[in-house]
Residue, then its C-alpha position, 0 to 999 in steps of 0.5 A: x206115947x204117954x208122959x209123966x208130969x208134975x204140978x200141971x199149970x193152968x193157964x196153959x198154951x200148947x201148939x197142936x202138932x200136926x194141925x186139924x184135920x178131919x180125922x182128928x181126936x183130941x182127949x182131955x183129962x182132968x179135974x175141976x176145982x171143988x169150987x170150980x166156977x168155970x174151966x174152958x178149952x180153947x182150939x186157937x188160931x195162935x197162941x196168944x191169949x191177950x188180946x186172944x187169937x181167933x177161937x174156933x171152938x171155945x168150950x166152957x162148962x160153967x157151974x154158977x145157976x144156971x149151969x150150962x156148957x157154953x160153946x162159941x167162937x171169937x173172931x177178931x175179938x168179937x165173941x159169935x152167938x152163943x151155945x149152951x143147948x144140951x141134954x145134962x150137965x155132965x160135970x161136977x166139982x171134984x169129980x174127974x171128967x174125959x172130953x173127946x172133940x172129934x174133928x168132922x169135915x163140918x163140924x166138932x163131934x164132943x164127948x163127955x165121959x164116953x157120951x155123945x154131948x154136943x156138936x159145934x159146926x166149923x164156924x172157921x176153917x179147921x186148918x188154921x186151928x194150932x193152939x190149944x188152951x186151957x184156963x180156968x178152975x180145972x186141973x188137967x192131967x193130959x191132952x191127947x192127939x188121936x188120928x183115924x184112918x178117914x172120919x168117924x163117921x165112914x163106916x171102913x174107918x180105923x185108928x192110926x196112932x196116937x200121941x199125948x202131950x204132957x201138960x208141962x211142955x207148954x207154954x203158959x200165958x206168962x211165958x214160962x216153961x211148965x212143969x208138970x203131977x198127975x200120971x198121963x192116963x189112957x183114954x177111956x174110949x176104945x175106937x170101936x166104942x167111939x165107931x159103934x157111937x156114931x152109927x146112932x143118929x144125932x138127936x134133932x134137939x140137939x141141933x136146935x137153933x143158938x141161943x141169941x144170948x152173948x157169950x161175954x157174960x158167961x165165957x168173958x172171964x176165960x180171957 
């Protein structure tokens, strides 16, 4: 089901219907900021975001020098070690992007514009993940919650359905109900694109040991 929405208002806090599991696709649509400085997508264990509910994936393109894609976790308000490992930079202000987080039993599959990015090994159990939360200097246009028959990975794997949440049917961090003004798109990967993807093996560099840095001084103003 796709939603038309008006004037869609970041921050925004949304509950996942349906919970993770393995399995599970979510799209991302939008837009960063022509002077964007950073955006992040936050898969939370609650809706609140101050003091913020445990995060089990926080995912944040930031574009200050050095720009990098930040991936950590928060856990009773402590920040884990910091990820930002990557083969390019896949965002630029102004220029639309899609995000694709697949849920595997271990860990995030990401996409970004219908190219393998990143993984993100579970650091909290997928179960207690339901809320999803955008802040930051982006606009988006649609969430969209997609379910395979069994992972993505399995070779019989096949797309069951799917449904996207206008991003006016929220709720914000000051409570208030949203409205949403861009059209919910369709998602740009096809199932048998996404299938065909995963038969290639990861890179080996792309595993490589977390960055020791703290994500506090690049992910902090996403609180």
């Amino acid at each position: 089901m796709e939603v038309p929405v008006h004037n869609p208002i970041i921050p925004y806090v949304g509950a996942i219907a349906g919970g993770m599991f393995s399995g599970r696709l979510v799209r991302v649509h939008g837009v960063p900021h022509p002077t964007a400085r950073y955006f992040a997508i936050n898969f939370q264990c609650g809706p609140n975001v101050n003091p913020r509910d445990d995060v089990a994936l926080h995912f944040s393109p930031v574009f200050s020098s050095p720009s990098r894609v930040v991936r950590n976790s928060i856990q009773s308000q402590q920040w884990g070690v910091e990820e930002s490992h990557g083969p390019y930079f896949p965002f630029s202000p102004g220029q639309e992007f899609e995000i694709l987080f697949v849920a595997e039993a271990g860990y995030f599959k990401i996409f970004v514009n219908d190219q393998h990015f990143a993984d993100f090994h579970h650091r909290l159990p997928l179960q207690r993940i339901t809320y999803i939360t955008v802040d930051g200097d982006a606009t988006v246009s649609m969430i969209r919650f997609e379910t395979s028959g069994q992972s993505a990975q399995g070779s019989g794997g096949h797309h069951k359905g799917s449904h996207a949440i206008p991003i006016g049917a929220g709720v914000a961090a000051g409570a208030a109900l949203l409205g949403g003004a861009a059209l919910l798109g369709r998602g740009k990967m096809k199932h048998k694109k996404l299938k065909k993807l995963y038969k290639h093996k990861h890179k080996k560099g792309w595993h490589g040991k977390s960055s020791s840095s703290s994500s506090s001084s690049s992910s902090s103003s996403s609180e």
